[in-house]
C-alpha positions as CSV (number, residue, x, y, z in Angstrom):
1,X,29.1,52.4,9.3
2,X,31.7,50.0,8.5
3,X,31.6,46.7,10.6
4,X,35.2,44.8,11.0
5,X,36.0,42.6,8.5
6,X,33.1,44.0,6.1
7,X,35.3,45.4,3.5
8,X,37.5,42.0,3.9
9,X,34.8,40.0,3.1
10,X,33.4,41.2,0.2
11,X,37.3,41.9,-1.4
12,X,37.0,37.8,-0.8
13,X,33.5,37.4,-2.5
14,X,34.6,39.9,-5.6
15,X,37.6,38.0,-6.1
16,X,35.9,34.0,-5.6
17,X,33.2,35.9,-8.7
18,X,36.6,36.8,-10.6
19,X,38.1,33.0,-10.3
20,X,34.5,31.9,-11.2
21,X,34.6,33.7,-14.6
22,X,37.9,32.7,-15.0
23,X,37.7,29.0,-14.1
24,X,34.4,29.4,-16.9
25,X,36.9,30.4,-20.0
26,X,39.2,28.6,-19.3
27,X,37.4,25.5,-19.2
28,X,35.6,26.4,-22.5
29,X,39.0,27.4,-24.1
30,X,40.1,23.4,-22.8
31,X,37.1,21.6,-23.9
32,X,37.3,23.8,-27.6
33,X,40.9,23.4,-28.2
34,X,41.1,19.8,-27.3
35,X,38.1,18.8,-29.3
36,X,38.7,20.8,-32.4
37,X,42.2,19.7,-32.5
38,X,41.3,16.4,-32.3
39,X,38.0,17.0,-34.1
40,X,39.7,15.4,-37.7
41,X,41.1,12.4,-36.3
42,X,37.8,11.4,-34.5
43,X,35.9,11.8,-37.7
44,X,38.2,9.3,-39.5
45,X,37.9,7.1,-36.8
46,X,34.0,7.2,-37.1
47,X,34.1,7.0,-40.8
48,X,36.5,4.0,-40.6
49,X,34.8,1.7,-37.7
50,X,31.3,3.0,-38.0
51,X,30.8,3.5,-34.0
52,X,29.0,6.6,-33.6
53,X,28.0,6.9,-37.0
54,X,24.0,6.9,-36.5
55,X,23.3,10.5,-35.6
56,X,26.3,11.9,-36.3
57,X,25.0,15.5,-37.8
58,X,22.7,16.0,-34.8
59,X,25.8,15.3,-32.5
60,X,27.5,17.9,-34.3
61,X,24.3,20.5,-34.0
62,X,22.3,20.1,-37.5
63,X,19.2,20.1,-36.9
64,X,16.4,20.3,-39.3
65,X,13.0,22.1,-37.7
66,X,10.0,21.2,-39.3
67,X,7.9,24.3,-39.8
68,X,4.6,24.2,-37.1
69,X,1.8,26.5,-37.2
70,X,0.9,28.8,-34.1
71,X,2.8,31.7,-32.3
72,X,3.2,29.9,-28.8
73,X,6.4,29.0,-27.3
74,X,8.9,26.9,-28.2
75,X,10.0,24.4,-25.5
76,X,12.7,22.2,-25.2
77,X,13.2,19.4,-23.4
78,X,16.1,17.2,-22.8
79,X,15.9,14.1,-21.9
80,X,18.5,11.5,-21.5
81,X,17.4,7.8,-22.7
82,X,13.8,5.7,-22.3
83,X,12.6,6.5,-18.7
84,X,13.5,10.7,-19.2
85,X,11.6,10.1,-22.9
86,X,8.6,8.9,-20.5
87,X,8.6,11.4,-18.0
88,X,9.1,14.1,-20.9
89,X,5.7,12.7,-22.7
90,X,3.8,13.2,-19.1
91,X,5.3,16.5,-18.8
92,X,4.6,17.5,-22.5
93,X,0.6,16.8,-21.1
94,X,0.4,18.9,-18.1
95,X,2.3,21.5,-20.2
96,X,-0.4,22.0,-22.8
97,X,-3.0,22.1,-20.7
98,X,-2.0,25.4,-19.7
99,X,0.4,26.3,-22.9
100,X,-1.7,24.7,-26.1
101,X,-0.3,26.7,-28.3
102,X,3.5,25.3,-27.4
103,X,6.2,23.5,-29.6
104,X,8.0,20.9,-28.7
105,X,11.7,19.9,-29.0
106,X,12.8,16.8,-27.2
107,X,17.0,16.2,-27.4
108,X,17.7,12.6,-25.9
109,X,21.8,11.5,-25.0
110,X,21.3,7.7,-26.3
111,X,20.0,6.5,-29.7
112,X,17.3,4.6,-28.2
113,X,16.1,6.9,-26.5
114,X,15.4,9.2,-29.4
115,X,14.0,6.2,-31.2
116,X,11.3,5.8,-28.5
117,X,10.4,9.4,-28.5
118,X,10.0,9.5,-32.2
119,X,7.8,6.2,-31.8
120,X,5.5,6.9,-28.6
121,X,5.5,10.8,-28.3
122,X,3.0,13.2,-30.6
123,X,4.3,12.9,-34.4
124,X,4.8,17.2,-34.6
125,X,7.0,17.1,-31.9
126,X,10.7,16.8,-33.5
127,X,12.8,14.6,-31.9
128,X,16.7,14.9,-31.8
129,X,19.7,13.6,-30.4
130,X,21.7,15.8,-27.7
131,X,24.4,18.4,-29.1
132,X,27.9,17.9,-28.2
133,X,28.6,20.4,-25.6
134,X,31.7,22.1,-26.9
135,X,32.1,25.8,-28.5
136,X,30.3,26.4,-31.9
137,X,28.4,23.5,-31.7
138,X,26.6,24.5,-28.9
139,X,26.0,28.0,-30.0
140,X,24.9,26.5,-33.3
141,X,22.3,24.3,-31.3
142,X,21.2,27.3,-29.3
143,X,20.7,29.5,-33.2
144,X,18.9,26.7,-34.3
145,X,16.3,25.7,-31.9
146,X,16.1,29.0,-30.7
147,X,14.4,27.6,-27.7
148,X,12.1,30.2,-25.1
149,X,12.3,27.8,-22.6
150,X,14.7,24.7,-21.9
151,X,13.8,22.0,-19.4
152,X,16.7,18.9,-18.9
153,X,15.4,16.8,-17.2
154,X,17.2,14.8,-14.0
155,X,20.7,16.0,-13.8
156,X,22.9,16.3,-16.9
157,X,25.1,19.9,-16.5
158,X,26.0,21.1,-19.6
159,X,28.0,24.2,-19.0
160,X,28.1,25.8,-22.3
161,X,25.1,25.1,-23.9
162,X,23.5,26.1,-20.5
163,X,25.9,29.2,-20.5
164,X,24.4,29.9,-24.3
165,X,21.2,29.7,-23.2
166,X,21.4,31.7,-20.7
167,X,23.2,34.4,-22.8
168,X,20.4,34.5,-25.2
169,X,17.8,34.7,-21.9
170,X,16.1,32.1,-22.3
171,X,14.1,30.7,-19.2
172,X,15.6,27.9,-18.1
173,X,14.5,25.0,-15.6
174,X,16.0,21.9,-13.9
175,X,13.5,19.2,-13.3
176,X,13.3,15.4,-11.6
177,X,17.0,16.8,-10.4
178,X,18.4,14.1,-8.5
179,X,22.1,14.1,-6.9
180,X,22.7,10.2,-6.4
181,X,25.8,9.9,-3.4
182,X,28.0,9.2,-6.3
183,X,26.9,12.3,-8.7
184,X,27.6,14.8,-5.7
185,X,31.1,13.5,-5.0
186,X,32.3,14.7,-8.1
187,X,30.2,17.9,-8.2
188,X,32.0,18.7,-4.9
189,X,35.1,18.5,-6.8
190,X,34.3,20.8,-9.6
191,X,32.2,23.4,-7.4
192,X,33.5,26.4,-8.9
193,X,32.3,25.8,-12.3
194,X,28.9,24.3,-11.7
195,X,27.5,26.6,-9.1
196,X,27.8,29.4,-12.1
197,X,25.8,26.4,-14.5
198,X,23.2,25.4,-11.2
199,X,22.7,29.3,-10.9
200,X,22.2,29.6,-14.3
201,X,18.5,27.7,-14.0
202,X,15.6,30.0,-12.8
203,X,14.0,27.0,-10.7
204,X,14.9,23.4,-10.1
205,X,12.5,20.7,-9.3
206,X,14.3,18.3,-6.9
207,X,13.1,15.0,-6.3
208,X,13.4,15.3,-2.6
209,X,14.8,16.8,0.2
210,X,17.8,14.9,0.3
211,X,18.4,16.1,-3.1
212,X,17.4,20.0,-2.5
213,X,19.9,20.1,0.2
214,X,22.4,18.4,-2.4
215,X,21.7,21.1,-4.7
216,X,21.8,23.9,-2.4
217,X,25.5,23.0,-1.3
218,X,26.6,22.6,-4.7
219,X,26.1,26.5,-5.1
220,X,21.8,26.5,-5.9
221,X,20.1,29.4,-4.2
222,X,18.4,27.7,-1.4
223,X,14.9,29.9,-3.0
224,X,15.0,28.3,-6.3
225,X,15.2,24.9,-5.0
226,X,12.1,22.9,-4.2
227,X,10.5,19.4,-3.7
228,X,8.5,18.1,-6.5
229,X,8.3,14.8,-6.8
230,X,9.3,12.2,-9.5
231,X,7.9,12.8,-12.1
232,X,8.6,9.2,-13.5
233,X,6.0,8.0,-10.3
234,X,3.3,9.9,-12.4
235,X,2.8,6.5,-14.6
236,X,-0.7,5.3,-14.9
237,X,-2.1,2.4,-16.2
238,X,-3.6,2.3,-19.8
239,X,-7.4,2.2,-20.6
240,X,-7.0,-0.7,-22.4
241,X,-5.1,-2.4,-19.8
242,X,-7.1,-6.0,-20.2
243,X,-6.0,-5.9,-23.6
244,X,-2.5,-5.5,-22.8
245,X,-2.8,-8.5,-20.3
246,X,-4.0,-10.7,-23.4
247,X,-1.5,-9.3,-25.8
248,X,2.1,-10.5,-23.9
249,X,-0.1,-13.8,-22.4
250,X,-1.0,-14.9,-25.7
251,X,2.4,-14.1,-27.4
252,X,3.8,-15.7,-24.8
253,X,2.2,-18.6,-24.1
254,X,1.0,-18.2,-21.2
255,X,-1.7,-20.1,-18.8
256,X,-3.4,-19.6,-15.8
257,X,-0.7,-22.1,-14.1
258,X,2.4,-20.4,-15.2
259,X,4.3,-17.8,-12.8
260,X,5.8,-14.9,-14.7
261,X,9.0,-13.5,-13.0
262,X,9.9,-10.0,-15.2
263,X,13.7,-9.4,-14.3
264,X,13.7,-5.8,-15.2
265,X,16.6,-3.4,-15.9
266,X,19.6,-5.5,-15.1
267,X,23.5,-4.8,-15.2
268,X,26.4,-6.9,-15.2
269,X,26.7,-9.4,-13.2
270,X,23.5,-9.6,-12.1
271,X,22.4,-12.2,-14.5
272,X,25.5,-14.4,-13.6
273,X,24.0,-14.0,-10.3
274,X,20.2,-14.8,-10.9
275,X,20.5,-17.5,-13.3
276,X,21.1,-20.3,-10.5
277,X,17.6,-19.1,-9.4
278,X,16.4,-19.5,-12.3
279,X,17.7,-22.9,-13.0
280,X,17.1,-24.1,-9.4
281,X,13.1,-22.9,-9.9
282,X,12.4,-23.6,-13.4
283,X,13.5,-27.4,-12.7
284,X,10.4,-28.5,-9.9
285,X,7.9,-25.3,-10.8
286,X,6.0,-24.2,-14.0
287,X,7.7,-20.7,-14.1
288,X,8.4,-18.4,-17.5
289,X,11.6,-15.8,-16.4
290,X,11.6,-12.4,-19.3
291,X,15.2,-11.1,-18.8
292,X,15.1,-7.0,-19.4
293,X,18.9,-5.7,-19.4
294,X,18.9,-2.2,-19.0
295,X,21.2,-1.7,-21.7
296,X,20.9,-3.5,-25.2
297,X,24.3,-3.1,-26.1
298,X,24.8,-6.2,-23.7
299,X,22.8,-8.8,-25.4
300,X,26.0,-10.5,-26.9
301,X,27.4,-10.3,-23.5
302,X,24.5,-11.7,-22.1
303,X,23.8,-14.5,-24.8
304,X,27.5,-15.7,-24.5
305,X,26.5,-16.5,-20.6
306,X,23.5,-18.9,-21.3
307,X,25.0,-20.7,-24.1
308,X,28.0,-21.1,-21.5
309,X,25.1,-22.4,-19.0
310,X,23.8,-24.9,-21.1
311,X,20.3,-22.3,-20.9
312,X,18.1,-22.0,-23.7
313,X,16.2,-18.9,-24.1
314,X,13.8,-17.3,-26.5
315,X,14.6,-13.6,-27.7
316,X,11.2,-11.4,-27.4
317,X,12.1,-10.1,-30.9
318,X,11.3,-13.2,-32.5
319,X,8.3,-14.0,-30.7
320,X,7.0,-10.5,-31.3
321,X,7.7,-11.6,-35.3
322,X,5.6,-14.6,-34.7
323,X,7.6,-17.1,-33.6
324,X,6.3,-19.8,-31.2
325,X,7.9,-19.6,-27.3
326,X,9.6,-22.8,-26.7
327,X,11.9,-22.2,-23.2
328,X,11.3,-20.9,-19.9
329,X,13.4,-18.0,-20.3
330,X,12.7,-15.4,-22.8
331,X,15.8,-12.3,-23.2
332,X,13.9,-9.2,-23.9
333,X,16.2,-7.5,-27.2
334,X,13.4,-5.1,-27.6
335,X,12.6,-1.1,-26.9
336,X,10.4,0.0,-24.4
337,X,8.0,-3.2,-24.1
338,X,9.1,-3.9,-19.9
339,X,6.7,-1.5,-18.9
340,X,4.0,-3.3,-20.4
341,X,5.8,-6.9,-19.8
342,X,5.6,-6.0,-16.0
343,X,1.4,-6.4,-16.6
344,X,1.6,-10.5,-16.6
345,X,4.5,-10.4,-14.0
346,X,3.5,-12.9,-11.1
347,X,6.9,-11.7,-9.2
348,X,9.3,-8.5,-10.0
349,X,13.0,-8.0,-9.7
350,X,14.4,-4.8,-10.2
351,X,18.1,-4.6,-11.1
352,X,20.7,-2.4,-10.9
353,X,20.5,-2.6,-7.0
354,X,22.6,-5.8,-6.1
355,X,26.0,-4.9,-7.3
356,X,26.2,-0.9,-6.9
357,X,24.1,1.1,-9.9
358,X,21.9,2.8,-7.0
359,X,18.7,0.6,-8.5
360,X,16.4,1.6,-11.1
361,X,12.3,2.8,-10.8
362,X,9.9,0.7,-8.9
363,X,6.7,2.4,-9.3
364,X,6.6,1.3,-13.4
365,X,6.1,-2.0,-11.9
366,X,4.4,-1.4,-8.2
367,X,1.8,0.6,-10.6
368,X,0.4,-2.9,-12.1
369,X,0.3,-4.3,-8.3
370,X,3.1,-6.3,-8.7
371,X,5.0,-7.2,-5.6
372,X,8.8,-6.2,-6.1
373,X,12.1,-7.2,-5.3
374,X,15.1,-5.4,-5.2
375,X,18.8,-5.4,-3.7
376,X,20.4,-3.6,-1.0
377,X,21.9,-0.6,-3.1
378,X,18.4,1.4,-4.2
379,X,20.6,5.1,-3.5
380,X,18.9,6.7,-6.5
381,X,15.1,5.4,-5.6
382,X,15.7,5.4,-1.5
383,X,12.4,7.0,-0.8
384,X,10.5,4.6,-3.6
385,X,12.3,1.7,-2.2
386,X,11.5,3.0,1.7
387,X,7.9,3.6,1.4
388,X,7.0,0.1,-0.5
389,X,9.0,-1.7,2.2
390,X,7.3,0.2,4.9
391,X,3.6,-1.0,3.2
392,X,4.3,-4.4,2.8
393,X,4.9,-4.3,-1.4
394,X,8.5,-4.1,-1.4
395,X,11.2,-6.6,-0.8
396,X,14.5,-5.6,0.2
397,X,16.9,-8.9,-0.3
398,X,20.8,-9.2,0.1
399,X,21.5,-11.6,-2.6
400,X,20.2,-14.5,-5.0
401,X,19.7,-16.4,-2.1
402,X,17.4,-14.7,0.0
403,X,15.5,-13.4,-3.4
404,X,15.2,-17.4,-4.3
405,X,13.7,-17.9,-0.5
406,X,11.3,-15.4,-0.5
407,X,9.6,-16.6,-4.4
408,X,9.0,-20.0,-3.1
409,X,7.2,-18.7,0.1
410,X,5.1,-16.0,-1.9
411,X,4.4,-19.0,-4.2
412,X,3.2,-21.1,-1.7
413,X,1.1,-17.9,0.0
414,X,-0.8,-16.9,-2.4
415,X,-2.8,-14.7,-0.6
416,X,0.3,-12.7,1.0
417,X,1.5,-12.2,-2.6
418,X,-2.1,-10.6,-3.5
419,X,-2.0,-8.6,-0.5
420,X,1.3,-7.2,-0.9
421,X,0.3,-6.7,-5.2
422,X,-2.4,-4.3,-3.4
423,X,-0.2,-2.5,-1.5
424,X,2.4,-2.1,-4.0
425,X,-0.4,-0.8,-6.2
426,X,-1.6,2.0,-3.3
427,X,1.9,3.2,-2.9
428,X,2.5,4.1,-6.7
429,X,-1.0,5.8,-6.5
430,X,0.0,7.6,-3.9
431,X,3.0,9.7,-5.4
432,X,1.3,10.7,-8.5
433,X,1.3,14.5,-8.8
434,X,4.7,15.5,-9.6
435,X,4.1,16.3,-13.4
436,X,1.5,18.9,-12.6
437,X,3.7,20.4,-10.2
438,X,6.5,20.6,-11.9
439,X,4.5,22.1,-14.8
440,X,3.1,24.6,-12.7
441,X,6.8,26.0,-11.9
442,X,7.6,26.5,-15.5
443,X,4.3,28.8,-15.4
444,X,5.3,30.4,-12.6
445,X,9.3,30.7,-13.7
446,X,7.2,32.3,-16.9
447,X,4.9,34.7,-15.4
448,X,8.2,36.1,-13.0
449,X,9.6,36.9,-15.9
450,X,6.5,38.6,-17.9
């Protein structure tokens, strides 16, 4: 039977498939020809100023495996800096609990961010920076690691190493996805070619439902989309967490009358913004501010501001070298120490949420039943930032001001600010769980395709 406008339709569906395919080559054709043409005077630009020199080769897909025992499979995981590093060393666990014979490849976009996963994660697993994703390279990449199973972790859309990959069959997964309000914008724009990349994982592991439904009208098939978790809320305290306590307070200086405020992941200009509260406090309280910008590349930036304020300030290098704390305000220059850093933390501010970033994690510092603060733009950690408010251990403020306001009161109400430690605490507690589910959909992805 032929029902009107069948025939139509599906003429329209074989010919959107046809655009699809073309829209594919051509932009690997465009992204080839413009890089390889350029390719000689980028490499004399590297050679000449030195940016971009420090992991050059792996950029360009040399790799060098180091030969591991067993037969299992090989797994790799991208991640992009620190917090993906993290999240890929909790997944790494739940993975071998049910895959021990596994080997592990973890690709990271930013130079930190491989340093901390040669540093914290197991010493066999080899540890790489992320290929370029342009032709050759990426086939190289895909020769070379020869991966049975790829996991990227959160949302970075490579189409042609993910095109490679899936060329080559290799079971692919998308996990911790997340479409911030500004991501999807742009993925709405470009439509065509990522629903053939989205389509090209066997599951994805959205955050939540706000991101699922993201997914979905970006081209996902609504049955290989579901809700996970955050993997990053899995974070659990050490064993030897007194230890840690006594560590940063005795490097630091610390006494049982000083108030700790840990002013994590910041952007530009949020310390212009903060630093009159710090000023304004430090002058009539005994207060010790640690100043983590989320991006080291900004300590000049960030130095040049306090010797223009007339504000002295350790760096947490030098004290962790031995030297003795002498100011109020210490800049942390180092890698990977704020998670620890937020164990002594009296108050927490979160950055990237006053001026537009969409906010950074909460639960790394809710974890150590810490009340936190944050700004009005938490986009990316909505449902964090929603459930701590909702319990009493989250603090929504609209600027510096109202921030300033609410330290004093919590200063002067000491037993609110225990309180609402607790139930910061209970509410990170409560979301662990998302590692061992997103582990279980790479089994299941596997066994569908024994």
């Amino acid at each position: 039977m032929n029902w009107p406008g069948l025939s139509g339709a599906i003429a329209w569906v074989e010919n959107l498939i046809v655009l699809v395919n073309r829209l594919s080559v051509l932009y690997k054709l465009a992204v080839g020809l413009v890089f390889w043409v350029c390719f000689p005077f980028l490499l004399a630009l590297v050679l000449i100023t030195g940016r971009h020199r420090r992991g050059l080769f792996q950029r360009l897909g040399f790799y060098r495996l180091r030969r591991t025992p067993g037969g299992g499979r090989r797994i790799w995981i991208h991640a992009a800096s620190i917090g993906e590093v993290r999240a890929a060393g909790m997944l790494i666990d739940e993975l071998r609990r049910d895959l021990p014979d596994s080997r592990m490849v973890v690709t990271t976009m930013t130079i930190h961010g491989r340093a901390f996963a040669r540093s914290h994660l197991d010493a066999e697993i080899d540890c790489f920076l992320a290929p370029l994703d342009v032709p050759l390279i990426a086939g190289r990449v895909a020769s070379v690691l020869a991966p049975d199973v790829y996991i990227c972790l959160e949302t970075e859309l490579w189409p042609l190493l993910i095109g490679e990959l899936k060329n080559r069959g290799v079971a692919s997964f998308l996990l911790n996805g997340r479409l911030s309000p500004r991501s999807i914008k742009r993925y709405r724009r470009l439509r065509l070619l990522f629903k053939e990349v989205i389509r090209s994982f066997q599951h994805i592991g959205a955050i939540s439902e706000e991101d699922r439904q993201r997914f979905v009208e970006i081209g996902a098939e609504p049955g290989s989309v579901t809700v996970v978790g955050n993997i990053k809320d899995d974070f659990v305290l050490p064993e030897d967490l007194a230890a840690i306590k006594k560590r940063w307070s005795d490097l630091l200086a610390l006494n049982e009358n000083t108030d700790v405020m840990v002013v994590g992941s910041t952007h530009s200009p949020e310390e212009k913004l903060l630093l009159p509260v710090f000023s304004r406090l430090t002058s009539h309280a005994k207060q010790l501010w640690l100043i983590a910008p989320r991006h080291l590349d900004r300590l000049q930036e960030i130095e040049a501001l306090l010797q223009a304020n007339k504000i002295d300030y350790d760096l947490l290098s030098r004290l962790i070298s031995g030297a003795a704390r002498r100011q109020a305000l210490v800049l942390v220059d180092t890698i990977g120490d704020l998670a620890e850093l937020y164990s002594i933390a009296t108050f927490v501010f979160i950055g990237g949420s006053l001026m537009g970033y969409g906010g950074h994690n909460l639960m790394e510092a809710a974890i150590w039943e810490k009340p936190v603060f944050f700004g009005p733009d938490m986009d990316d950690f909505k449902e964090g930032a929603r459930l701590l408010e909702q319990a009493g251990g989250g603090f929504r403020i609209a600027d510096a001001e109202e921030l300033e306001q609410l330290l004093i009161m919590f200063s002067d109400d000491r037993q609110r600010l225990r309180q609402a430690g607790l139930e910061a605490g209970r509410v990170a507690r409560s979301l662990h769980g998302a590692g061992r589910r997103q582990a279980q959909m790479v089994l299941r992805g596997l066994n569908e395709l024994s």
